[in-house]
Structure formats: structure tokens, C-alpha cells
N, C-alpha and C positions, 0 to 999 in steps of 0.2 A: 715862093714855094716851088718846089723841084716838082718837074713832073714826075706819073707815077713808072713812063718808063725808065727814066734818068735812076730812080730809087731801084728798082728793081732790075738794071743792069748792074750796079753798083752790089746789091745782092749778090749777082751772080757771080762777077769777080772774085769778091770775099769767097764766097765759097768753093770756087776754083782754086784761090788763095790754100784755104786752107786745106783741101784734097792734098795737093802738093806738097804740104807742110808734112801731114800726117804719113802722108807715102814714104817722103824721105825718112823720119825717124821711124817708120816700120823696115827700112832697109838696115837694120842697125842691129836686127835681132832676126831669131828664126823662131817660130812656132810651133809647136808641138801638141798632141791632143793625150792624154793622161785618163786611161780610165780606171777606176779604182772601186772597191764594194764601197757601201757607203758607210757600212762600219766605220773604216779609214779611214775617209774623208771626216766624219763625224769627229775621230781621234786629234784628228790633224788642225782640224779646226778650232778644238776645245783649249789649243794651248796657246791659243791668242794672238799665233800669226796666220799671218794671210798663206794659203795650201801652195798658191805658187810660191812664194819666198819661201816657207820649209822647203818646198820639194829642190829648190835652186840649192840652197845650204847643205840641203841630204844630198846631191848630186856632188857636189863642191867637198863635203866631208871625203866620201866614197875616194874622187880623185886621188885626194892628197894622201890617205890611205893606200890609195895601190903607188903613188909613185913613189911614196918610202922604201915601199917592200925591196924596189930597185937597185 
């Protein structure tokens, strides 16, 4: 049987492990905070996608809408 420091180094790595992991696919994207009445939100929610994906596709509609106009 592994001692309990041998386990709980081995913890610790993993979780280093995985900080790092999560960092990198956080460099992949940028964040943004969206405040909205909750009315909206409420609207938004009700049509069965998740408010970020709407709000990604209304962002994405908008674009290719203005770069037609060009």
C-alpha cells in the first residue's frame, strides 16, 4: 500500500495537470460578461438553447448581415 504522502503528491500533480490543461483551452477564446433584464433572458431561454449559443448565432447572424451590405 502507497503511502498517504506518495497519494497525495500524486493528487497534487493531477491537479497541476489539469490547471494547465484548462488554461490552455481557456487561451482559445475570450470572455465576455452580457447583462440583460431578465425578461430577455427568460425569452431567450424558453427557446431551448442554451443564452450563450443564441447570443454566439445573434452575434454571427448580425455579422454576415453587415458584411453583405458591402
Amino acid at each position: 500500500m502507497k503511502k498517504i504522502e506518495d497519494r497525495q503528491e500524486a493528487a497534487e500533480r493531477q491537479r497541476e495537470s489539469n490547471r494547465k490543461a484548462v488554461k490552455k483551452y481557456q487561451e482559445n477564446f475570450k470572455r465576455i460578461n452580457c447583462r440583460m433584464a431578465p425578461e430577455l433572458y427568460q425569452r431567450i431561454a424558453d427557446t431551448g438553447q442554451s443564452v450563450n449559443t443564441f447570443i454566439i448565432e445573434a452575434c454571427m447572424e448580425k455579422l454576415e448581415r453587415m458584411s453583405s451590405r458591402t
